[in-house]
C-alpha positions in Angstrom: 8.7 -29.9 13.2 6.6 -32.7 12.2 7.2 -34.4 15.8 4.1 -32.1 17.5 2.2 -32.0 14.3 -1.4 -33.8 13.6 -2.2 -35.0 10.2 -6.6 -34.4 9.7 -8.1 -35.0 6.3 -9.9 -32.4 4.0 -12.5 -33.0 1.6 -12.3 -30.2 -0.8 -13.6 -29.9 -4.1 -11.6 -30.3 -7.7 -11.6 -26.8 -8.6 -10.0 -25.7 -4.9 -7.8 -28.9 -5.2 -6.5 -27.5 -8.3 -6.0 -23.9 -7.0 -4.0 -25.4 -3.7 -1.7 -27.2 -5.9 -1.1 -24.1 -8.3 -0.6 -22.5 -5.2 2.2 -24.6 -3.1 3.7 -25.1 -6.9 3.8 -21.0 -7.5 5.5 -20.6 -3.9 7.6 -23.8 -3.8 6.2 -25.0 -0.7 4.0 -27.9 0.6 0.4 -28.6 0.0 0.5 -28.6 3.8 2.3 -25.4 4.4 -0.8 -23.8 2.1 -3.0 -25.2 4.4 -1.2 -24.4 8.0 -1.3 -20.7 6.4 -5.2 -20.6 5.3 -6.1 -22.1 8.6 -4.0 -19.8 10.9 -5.4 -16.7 8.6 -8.8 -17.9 8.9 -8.5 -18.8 13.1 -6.0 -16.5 13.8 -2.4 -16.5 14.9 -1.4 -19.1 17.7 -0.7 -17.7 21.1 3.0 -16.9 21.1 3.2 -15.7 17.5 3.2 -11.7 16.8 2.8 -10.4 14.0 3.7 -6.7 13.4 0.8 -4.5 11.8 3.2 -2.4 10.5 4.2 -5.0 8.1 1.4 -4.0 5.8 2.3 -0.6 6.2 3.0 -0.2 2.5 -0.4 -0.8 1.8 -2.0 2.0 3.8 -2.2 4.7 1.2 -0.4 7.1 3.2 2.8 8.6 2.1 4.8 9.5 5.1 5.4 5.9 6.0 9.3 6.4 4.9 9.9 9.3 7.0 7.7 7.8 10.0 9.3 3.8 10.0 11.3 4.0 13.2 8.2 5.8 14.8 5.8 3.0 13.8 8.2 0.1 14.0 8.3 1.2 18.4 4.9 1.8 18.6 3.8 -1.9 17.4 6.5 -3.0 19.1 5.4 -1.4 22.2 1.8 -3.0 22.2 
């Protein structure tokens, strides 16, 4: 993985340090990783990734989402 990667350099200050350190130490993942993750979030996916809106489908406030998965899963799927 790290073979097509390219290492930049962030200043940042303490306070946002700390939080991206509590952070990759609350998930168990790289200080890195955290950043990859904010970065894609804030620019957007890479061309070739999907991501399926339905994911957050839990967090729509509606309450048919159970009975509806299958029907929602095919339509994202679909786009």
């Amino acid at each position: 993985m790290l073979a097509y990667m390219r290492r930049t350099t962030l200043k940042i200050s303490a306070a946002l340090d700390a939080r991206l350190r509590h952070e990759a130490e609350r998930r168990n993942v790289t200080i890195s990783q955290i950043s990859r993750e904010a970065l894609e979030a804030y620019f957007g996916q890479p061309r070739g990734r999907r991501t399926l809106g339905a994911a957050g489908a839990g967090r729509s406030g509606r309450t048919d989402i159970s009975q509806r998965v299958e029907e929602i899963l095919a339509a994202e799927v679909a786009r």
